[in-house]
N, C-alpha and C positions, 0 to 999 in steps of 0.2 A: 510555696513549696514547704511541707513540713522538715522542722527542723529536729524531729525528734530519730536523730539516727544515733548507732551505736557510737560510742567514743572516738573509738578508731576510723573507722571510717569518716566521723565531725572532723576529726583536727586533719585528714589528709589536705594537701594545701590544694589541689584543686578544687575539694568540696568547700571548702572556705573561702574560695574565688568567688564559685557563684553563688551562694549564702549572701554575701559580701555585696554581690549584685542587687541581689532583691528583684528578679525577672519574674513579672506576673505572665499571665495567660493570655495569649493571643488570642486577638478578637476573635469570636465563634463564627461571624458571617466575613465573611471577605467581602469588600467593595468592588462589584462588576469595572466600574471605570477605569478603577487602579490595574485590577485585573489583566483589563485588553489592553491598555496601553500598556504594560509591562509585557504582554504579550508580543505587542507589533514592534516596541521598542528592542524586542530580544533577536527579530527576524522574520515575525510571521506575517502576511498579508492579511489575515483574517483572522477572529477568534471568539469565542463565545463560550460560556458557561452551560452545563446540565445536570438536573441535580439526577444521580444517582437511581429516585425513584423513579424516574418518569417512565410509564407504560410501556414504552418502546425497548424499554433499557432488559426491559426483567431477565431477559437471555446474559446479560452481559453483567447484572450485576454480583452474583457468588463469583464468580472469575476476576471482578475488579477487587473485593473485598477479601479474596483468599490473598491477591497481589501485595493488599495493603489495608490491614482492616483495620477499619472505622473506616473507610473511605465512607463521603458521602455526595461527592459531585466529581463530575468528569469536565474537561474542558479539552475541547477539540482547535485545533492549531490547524489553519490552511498558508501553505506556501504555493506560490506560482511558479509552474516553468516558464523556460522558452518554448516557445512553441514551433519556431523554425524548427529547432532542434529534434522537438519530438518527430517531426513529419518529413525530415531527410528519409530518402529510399540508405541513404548510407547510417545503417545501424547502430555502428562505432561511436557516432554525434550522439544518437539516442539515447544510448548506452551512459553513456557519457553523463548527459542530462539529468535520467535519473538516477543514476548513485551520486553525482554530486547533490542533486537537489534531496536527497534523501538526506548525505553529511547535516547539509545546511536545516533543513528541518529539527532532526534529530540532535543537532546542537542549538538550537531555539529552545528545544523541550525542556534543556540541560539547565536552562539558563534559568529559566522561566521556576525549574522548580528548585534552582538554590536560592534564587529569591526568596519564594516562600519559603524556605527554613528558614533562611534566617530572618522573615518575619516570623516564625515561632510556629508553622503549620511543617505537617507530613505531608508530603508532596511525593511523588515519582512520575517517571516520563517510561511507558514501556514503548522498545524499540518500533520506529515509523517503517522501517523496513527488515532488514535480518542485522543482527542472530534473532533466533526463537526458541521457543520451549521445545528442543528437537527430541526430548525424552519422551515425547507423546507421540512424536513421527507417528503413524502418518495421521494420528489427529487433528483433534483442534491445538494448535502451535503458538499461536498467536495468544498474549494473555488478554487484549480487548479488541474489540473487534473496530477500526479507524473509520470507517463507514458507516456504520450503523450509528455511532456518538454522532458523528457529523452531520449526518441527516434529521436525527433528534433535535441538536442543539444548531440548528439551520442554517449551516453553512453551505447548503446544497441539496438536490436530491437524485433518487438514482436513475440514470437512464438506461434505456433497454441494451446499453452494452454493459451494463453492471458498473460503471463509473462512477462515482458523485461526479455533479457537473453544478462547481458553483456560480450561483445566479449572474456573476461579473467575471471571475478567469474563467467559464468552462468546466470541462474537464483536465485541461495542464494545469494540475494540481497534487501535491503530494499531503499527504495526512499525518497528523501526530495526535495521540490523545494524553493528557496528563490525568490521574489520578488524584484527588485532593482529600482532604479529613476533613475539611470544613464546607458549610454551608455559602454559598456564591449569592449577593445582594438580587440579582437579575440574572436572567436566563435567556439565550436565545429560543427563537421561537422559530420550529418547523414551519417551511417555505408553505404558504398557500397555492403554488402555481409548482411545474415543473418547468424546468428551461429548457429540457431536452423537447429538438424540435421535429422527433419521430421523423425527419428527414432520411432514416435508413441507410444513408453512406457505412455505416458502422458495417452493416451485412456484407455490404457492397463488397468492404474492403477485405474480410476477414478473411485469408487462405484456406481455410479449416471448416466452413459456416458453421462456426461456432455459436453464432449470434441467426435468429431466423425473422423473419419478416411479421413473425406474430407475438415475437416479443421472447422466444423461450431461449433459453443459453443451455450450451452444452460446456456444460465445465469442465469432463474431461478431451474432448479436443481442444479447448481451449489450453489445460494444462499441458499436453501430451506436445503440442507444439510449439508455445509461445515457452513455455520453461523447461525446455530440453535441457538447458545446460543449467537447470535449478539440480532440488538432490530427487527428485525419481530419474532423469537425464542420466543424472552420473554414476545412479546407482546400474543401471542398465551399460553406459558405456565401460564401467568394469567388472559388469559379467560379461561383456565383449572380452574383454583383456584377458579375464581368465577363462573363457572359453576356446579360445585360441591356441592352437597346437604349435604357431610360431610366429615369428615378428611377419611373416612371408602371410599365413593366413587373417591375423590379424589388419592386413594393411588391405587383404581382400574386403575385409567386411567395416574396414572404416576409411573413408576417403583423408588426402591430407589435408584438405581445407578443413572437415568437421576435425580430425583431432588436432589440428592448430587453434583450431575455433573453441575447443575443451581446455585445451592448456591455457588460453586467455583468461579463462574466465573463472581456471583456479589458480591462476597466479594473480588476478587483480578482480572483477567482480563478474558476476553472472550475467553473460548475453541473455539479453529476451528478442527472440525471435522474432516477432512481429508487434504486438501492441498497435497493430493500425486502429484499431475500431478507435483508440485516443487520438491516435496523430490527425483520424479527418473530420474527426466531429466536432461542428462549425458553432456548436453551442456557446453563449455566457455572452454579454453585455460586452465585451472588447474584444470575442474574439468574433462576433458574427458577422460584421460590415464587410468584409469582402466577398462570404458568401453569399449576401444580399443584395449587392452592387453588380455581381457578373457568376451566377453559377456553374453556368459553362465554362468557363475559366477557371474558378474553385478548382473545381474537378478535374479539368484537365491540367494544372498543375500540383494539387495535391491527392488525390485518391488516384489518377491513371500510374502516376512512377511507383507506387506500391504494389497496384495489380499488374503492372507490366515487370515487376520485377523478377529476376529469375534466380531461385532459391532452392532449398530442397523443402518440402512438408514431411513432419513426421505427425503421422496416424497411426491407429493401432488396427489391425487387419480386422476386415467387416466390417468398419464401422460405418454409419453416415458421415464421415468426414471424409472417409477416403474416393467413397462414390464424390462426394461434392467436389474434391480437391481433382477429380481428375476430369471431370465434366466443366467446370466454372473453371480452375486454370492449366490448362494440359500442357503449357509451356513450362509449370513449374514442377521438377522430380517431386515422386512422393516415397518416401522411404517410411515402410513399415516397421514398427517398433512397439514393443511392449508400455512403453511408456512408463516402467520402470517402478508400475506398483504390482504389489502384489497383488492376489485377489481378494478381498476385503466389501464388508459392508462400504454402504455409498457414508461419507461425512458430509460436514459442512462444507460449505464455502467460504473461501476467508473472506 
């Protein structure tokens, strides 16, 4: 640290604390070992290093470095759910799972990078799940993308439900990426193999066929239904409220289950509607042996209470979701909605 500073600013007594210190430069490369185990020691199940440049990344990397610049490696955090949990037809448990399991991620991330300060590096953990960069609404939100890192630094890869499915938990997995200013000793390495075992339950289950037998995803029925009660949901449920001539018309055009089901989830966290294509897919090294043991049985105790469930679908009128939702589950309402964006160019996907 040069000591050539003005007078005043030398003799203030906290510049002469650390003066007094003599604190050189943190190592340049971080040691990958130290790394992961301060990783898994903070809460993570999995963890792995990537630098920055890797080929994969180039999308992600001015977004990582506008976050924090000099960044120059990412490091991807895998935590495991329950998986009971995710695959009760009772949502509430689900629900439940993933905001806790998001906490607990999201404070691994925390942990993980006051460590590295105070080993002497820039570190940050951008959020595993919300808040986001809502000033870009309805952009890109997200400052890195938790998937894409992961799959790079190979802690999984993606299945044709759009999941990381890592090689031993599956898919019941929540994600966190840290941002780093230094160079990481080792790097994980992108999977040779997929785990996903194109078993197609994911299709099977989706209310909405979001997801198609040849592999294509439709992201707005996926959004328009599973995140009703995210912000295009609630931007729609109060143009409901202000389109309303009275509390009398109002209650015509929203049932009390859905605005009981709205007030939940701004009073404590956002319901996702469905996420079946996670809850039945039997992929990853501990979660496959029961599907493997008795399929018949698989299915008929976790993929039939999904599809027999009776719920409402929100689709937006015309679409291919709404023929599919009513042909594939005729027992379940489908209630037509804007889905709460505007009309806009197509984005990303998060």
């Amino acid at each position: 640290m040069s000591k050539r500073l003005p007078p005043k600013l030398a003799a203030h007594p906290s510049v002469r604390a650390v003066l007094a210190r003599g604190e050189g430069s943190p190592p340049e490369v971080i040691d990958a070992d130290w790394l992961r185990e301060l990783c898994l020691s903070a809460g993570a199940d999995d963890a792995a290093a990537v630098s920055l440049d890797h080929p994969d990344l180039a999308g992600e990397r001015p977004h990582a470095v506008a976050a924090l610049p000099g960044a120059k490696s990412l490091v991807s955090l895998v935590l495991r759910m329950n998986r009971d949990d995710v695959r009760t037809p009772a949502r509430s448990v689900a629900n439940l799972e993933f905001h806790r399991s998001g906490e607990l991620i999201n404070d691994a991330a925390r942990t993980v990078v006051q460590a590295l300060q105070d080993a002497g590096h820039r570190a940050l953990n951008p959020s595993a799940t919300f808040p986001m960069e809502m000033d870009r609404f309805p952009g890109r939100i997200w400052v890195v993308a938790h998937k894409t890192v992961a799959v790079a630094a190979g802690m999984g890869a993606m299945g044709i439900h759009r999941n990381v499915i890592h090689p031993k938990f599956g898919n019941f997995v929540l994600l966190a990426t840290l941002i780093v200013d230094a160079e990481v000793s080792a790097h994980g390495e992108p999977l040779d193999y997929n785990p996903c075992l194109e078993c197609k339950l994911c299709v099977a289950a989706c209310p909405v066929g979001a997801i198609s037998k040849s592999g294509e995803f439709d992201f707005m029925a996926c959004s328009t239904h599973n995140y009703r009660e995210f912000m295009s949901g609630f931007t729609e449920w109060v143009e409901t409220v202000a389109d309303s001539d009275d509390g009398a018309d109002f209650r015509s055009r929203v049932t009390d289950s859905e605005n009981a089901s709205m007030w939940q989830s701004l009073a404590f966290k956002p319901n996702y509607k469905a996420a079946y294509c996670m809850a039945v897919c039997p992929a990853g090294e501990d979660v496959l042996g029961p599907y493997l043991e008795d399929r018949s049985n698989f299915m008929a105790t976790v993929l039939k209470p999904l599809q027999d469930k009776v719920e409402n679908l929100y689709i937006t009128p015309g679409s291919p979701a709404k023929a599919y939702a009513e042909k594939r589950f005729p027992h379940k309402p489908v209630k037509e909605v804007s889905g709460g964006y505007r009309a806009r160019k197509k984005t990303e996907e998060p």
